[in-house]
PDB file of N, CA, C and O in Angstrom:
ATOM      1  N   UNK A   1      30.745  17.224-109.751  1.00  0.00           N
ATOM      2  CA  UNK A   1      30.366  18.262-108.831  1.00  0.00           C
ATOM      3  C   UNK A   1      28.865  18.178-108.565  1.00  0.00           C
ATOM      4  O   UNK A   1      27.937  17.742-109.246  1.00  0.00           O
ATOM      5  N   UNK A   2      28.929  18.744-107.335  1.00  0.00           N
ATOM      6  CA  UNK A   2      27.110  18.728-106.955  1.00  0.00           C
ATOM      7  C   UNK A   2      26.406  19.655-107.723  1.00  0.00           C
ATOM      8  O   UNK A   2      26.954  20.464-108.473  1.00  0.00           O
ATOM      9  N   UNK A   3      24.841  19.525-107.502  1.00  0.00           N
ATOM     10  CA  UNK A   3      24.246  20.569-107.983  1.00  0.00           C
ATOM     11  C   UNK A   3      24.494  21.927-107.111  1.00  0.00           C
ATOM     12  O   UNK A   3      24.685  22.945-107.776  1.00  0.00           O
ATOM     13  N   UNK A   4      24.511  22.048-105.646  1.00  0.00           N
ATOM     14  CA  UNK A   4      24.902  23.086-105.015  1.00  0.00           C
ATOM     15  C   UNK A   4      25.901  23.876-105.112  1.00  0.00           C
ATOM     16  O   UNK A   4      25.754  24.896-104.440  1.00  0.00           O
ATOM     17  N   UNK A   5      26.990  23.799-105.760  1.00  0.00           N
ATOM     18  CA  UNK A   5      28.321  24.232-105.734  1.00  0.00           C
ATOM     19  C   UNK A   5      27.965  24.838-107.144  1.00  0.00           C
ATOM     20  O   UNK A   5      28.385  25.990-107.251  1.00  0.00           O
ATOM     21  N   UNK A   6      27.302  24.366-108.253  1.00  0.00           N
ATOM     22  CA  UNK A   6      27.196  25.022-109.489  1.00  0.00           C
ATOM     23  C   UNK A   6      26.662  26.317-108.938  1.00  0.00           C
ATOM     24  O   UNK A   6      27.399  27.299-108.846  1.00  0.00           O
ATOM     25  N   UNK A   7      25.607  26.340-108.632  1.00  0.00           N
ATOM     26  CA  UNK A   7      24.777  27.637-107.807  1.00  0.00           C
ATOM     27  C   UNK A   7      25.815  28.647-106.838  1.00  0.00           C
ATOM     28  O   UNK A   7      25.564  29.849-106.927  1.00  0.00           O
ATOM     29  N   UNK A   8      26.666  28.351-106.156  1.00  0.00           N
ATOM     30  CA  UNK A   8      27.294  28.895-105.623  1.00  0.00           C
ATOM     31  C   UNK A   8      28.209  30.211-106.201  1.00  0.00           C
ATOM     32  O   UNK A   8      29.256  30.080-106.834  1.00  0.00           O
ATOM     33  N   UNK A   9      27.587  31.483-105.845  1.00  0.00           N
ATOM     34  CA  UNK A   9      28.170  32.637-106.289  1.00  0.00           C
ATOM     35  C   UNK A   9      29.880  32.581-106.287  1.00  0.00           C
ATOM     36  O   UNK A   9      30.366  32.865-107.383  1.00  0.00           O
ATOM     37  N   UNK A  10      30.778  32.281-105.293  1.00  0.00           N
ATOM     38  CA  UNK A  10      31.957  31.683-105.473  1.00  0.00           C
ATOM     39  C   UNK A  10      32.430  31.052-106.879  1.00  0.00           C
ATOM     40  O   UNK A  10      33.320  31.331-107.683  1.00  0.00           O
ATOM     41  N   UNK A  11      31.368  30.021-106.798  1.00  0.00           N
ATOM     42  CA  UNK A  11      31.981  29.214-108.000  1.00  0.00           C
ATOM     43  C   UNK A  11      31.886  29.772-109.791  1.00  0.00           C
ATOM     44  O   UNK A  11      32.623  29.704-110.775  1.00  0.00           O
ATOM     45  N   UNK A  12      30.626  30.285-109.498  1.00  0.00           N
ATOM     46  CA  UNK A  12      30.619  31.536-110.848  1.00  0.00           C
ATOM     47  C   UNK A  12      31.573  32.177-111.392  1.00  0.00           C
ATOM     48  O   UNK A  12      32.116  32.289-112.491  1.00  0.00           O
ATOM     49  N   UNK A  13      31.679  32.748-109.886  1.00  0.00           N
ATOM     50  CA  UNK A  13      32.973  34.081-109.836  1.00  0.00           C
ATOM     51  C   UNK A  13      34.402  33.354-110.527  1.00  0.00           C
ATOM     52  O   UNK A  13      35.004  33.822-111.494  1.00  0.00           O
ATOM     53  N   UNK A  14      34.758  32.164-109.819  1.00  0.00           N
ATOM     54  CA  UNK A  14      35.982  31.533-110.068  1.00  0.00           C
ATOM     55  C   UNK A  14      35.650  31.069-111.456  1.00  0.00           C
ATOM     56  O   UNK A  14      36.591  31.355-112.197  1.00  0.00           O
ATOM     57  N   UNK A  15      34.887  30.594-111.960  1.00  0.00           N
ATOM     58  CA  UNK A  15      34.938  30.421-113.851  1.00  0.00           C
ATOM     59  C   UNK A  15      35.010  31.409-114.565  1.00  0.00           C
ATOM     60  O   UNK A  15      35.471  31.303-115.701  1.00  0.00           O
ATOM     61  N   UNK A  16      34.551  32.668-114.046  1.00  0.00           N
ATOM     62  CA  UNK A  16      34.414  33.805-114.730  1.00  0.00           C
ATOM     63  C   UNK A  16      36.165  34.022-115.111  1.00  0.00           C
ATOM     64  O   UNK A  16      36.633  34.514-116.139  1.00  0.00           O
ATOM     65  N   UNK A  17      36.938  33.455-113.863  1.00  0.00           N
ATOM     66  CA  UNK A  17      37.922  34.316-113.881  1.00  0.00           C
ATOM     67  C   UNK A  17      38.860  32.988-114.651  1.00  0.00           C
ATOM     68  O   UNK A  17      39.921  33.283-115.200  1.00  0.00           O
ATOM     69  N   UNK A  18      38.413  31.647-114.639  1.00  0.00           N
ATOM     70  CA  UNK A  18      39.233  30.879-114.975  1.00  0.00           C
ATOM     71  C   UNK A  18      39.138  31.462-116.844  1.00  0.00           C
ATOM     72  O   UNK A  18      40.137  31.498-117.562  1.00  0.00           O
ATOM     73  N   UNK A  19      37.484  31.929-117.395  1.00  0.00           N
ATOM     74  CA  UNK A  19      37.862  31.845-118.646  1.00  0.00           C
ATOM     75  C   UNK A  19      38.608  33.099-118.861  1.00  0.00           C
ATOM     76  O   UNK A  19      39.220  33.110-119.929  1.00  0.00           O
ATOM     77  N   UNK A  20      38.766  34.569-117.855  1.00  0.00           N
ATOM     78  CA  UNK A  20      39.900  35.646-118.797  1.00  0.00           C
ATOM     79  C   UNK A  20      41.083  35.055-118.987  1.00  0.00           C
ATOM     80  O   UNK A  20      41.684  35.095-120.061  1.00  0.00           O
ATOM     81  N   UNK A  21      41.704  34.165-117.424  1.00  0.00           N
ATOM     82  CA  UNK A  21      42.863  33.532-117.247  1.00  0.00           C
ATOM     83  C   UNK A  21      43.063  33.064-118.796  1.00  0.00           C
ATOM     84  O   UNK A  21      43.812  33.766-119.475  1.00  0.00           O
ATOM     85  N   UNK A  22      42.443  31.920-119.413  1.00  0.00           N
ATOM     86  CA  UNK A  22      42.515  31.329-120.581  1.00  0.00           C
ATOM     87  C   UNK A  22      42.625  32.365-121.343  1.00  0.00           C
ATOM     88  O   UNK A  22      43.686  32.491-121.955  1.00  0.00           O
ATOM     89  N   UNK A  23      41.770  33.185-121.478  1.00  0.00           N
ATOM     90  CA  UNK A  23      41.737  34.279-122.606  1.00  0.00           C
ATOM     91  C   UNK A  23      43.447  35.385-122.601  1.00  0.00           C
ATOM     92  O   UNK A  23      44.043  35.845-123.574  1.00  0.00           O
ATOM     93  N   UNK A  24      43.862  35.518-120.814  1.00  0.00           N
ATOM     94  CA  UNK A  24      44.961  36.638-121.054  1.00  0.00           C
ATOM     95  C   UNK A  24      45.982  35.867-121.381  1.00  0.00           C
ATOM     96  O   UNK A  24      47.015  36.465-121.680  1.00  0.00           O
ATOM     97  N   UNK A  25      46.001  34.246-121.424  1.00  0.00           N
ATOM     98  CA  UNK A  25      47.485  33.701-121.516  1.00  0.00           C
ATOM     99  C   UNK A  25      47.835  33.431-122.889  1.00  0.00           C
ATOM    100  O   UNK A  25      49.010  33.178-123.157  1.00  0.00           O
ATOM    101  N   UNK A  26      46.726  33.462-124.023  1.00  0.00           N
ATOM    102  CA  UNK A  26      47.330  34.058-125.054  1.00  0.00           C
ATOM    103  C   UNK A  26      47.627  35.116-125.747  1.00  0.00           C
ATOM    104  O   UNK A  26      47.782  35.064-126.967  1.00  0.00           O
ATOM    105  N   UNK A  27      47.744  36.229-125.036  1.00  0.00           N
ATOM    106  CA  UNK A  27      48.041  37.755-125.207  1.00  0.00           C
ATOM    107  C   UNK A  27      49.506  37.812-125.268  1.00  0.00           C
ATOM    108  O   UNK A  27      50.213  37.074-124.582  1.00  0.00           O
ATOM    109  N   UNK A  28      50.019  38.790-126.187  1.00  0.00           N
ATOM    110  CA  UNK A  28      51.874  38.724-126.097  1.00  0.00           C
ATOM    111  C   UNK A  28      51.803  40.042-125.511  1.00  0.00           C
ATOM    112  O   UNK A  28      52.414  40.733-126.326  1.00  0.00           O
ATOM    113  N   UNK A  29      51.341  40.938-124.395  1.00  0.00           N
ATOM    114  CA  UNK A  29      51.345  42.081-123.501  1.00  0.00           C
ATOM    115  C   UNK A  29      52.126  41.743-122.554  1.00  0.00           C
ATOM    116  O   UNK A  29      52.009  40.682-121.940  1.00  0.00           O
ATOM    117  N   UNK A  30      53.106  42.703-122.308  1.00  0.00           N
ATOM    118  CA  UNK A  30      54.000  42.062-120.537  1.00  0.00           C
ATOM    119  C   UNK A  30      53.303  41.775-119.604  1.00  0.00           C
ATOM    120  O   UNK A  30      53.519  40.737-118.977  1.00  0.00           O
ATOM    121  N   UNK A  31      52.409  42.523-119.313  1.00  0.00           N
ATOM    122  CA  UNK A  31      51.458  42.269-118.212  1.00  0.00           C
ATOM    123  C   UNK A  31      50.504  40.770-118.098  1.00  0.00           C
ATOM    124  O   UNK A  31      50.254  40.206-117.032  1.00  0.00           O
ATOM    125  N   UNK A  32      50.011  40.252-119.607  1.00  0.00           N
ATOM    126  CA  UNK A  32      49.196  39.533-119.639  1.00  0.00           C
ATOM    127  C   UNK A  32      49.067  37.862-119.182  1.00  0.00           C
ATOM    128  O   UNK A  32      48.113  37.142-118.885  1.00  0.00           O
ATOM    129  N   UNK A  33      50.917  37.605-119.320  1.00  0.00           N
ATOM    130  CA  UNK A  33      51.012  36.307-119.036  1.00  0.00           C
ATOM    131  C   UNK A  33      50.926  36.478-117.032  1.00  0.00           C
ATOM    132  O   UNK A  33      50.285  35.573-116.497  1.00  0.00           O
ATOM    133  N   UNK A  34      51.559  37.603-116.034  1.00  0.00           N
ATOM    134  CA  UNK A  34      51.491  37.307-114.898  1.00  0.00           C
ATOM    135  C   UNK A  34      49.693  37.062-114.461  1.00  0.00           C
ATOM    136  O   UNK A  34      49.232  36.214-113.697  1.00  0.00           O
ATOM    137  N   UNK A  35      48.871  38.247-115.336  1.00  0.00           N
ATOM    138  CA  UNK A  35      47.446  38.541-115.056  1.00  0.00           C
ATOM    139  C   UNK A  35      46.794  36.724-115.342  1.00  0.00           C
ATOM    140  O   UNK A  35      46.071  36.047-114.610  1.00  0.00           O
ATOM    141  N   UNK A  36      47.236  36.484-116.302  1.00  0.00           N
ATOM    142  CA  UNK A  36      46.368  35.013-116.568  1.00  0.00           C
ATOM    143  C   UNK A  36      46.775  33.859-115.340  1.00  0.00           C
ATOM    144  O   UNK A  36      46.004  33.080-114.780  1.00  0.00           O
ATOM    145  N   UNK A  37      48.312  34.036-115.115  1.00  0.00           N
ATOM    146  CA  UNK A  37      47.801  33.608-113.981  1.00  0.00           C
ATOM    147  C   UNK A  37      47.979  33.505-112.525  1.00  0.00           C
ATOM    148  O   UNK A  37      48.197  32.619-111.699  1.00  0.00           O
ATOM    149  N   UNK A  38      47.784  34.865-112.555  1.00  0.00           N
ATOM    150  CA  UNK A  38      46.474  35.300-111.002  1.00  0.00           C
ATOM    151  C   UNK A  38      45.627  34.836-111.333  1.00  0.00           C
ATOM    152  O   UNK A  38      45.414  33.833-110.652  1.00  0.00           O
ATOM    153  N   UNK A  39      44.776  35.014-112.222  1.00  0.00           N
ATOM    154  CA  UNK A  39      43.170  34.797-112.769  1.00  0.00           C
ATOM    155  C   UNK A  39      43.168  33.294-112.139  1.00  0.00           C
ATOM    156  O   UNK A  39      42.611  32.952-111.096  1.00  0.00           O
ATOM    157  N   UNK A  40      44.043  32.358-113.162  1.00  0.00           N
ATOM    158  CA  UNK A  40      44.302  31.032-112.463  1.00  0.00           C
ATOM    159  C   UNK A  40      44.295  30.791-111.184  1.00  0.00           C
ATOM    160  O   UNK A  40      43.428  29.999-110.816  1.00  0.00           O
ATOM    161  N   UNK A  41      45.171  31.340-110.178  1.00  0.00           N
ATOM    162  CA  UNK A  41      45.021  31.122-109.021  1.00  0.00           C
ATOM    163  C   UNK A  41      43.708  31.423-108.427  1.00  0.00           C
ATOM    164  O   UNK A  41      43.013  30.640-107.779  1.00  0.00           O
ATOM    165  N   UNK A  42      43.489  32.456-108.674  1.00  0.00           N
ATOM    166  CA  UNK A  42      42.311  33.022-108.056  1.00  0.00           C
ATOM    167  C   UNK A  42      40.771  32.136-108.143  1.00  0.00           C
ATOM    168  O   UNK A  42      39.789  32.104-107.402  1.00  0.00           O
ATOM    169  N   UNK A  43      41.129  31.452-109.449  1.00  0.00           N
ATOM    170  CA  UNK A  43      40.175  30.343-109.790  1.00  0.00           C
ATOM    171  C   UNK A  43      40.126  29.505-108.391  1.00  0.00           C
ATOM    172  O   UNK A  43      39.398  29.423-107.402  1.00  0.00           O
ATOM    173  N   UNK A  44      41.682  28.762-109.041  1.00  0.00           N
ATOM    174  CA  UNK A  44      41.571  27.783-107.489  1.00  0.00           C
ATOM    175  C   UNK A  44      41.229  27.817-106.192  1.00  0.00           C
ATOM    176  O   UNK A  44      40.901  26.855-105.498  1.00  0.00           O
ATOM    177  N   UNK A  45      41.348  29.431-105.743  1.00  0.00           N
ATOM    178  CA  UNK A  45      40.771  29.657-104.338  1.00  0.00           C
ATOM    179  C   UNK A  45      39.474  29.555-104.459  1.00  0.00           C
ATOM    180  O   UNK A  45      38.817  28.802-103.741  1.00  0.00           O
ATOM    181  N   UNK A  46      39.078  30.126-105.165  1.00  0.00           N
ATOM    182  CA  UNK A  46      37.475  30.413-104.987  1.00  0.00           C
ATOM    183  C   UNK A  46      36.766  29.172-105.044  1.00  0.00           C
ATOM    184  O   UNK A  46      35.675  28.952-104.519  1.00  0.00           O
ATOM    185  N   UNK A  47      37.517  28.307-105.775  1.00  0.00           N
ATOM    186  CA  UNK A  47      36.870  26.924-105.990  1.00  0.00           C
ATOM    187  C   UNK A  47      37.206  26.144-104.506  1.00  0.00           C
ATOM    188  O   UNK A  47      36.462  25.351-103.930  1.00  0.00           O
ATOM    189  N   UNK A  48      38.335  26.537-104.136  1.00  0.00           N
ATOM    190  CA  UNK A  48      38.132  25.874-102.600  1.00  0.00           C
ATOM    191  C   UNK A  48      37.141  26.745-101.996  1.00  0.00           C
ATOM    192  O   UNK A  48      36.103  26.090-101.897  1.00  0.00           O
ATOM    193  N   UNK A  49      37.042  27.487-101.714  1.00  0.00           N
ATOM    194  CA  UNK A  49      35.961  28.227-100.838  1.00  0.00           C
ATOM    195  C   UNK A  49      34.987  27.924-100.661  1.00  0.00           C
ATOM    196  O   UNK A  49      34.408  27.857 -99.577  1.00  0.00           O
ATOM    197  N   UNK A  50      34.348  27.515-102.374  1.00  0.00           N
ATOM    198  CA  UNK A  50      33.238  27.599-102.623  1.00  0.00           C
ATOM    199  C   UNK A  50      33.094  26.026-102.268  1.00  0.00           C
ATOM    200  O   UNK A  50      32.027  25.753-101.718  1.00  0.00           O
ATOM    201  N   UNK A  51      33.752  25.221-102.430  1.00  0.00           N
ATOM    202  CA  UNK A  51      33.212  23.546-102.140  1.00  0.00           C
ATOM    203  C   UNK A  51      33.399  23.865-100.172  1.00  0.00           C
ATOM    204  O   UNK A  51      32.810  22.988 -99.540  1.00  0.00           O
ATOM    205  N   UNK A  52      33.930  24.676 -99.486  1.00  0.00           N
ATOM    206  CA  UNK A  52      34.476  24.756 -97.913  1.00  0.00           C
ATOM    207  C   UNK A  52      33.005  25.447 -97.401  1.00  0.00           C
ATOM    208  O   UNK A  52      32.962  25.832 -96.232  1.00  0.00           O
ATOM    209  N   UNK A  53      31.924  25.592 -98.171  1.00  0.00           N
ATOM    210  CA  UNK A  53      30.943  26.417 -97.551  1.00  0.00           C
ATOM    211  C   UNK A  53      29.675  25.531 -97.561  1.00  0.00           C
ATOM    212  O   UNK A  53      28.621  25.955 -97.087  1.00  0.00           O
TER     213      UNK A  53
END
């Protein structure tokens, strides 16, 4: 990856969310396995976004 895309508020955002993702998918909560991954997905968008800008 470039240096620009590290900087990119997008791309922050999307690690932020890739590490709860990691963090909720080992939770045994009903909720926690769908939440980890949204988080996941949500990673991946942002990471397209953020390389689309």
């Amino acid at each position: 990856m470039n240096k620009e895309i590290k900087k990119n508020p997008l791309f922050l955002l999307g690690l932020f969310n890739f590490l709860m993702g990691m963090f909720f998918i080992f939770q045994d909560e009903l909720i926690a396995r769908p939440a980890a991954y949204l988080f996941q997905l949500n990673f991946i968008i942002l990471l397209y976004l953020a390389k689309k800008k």
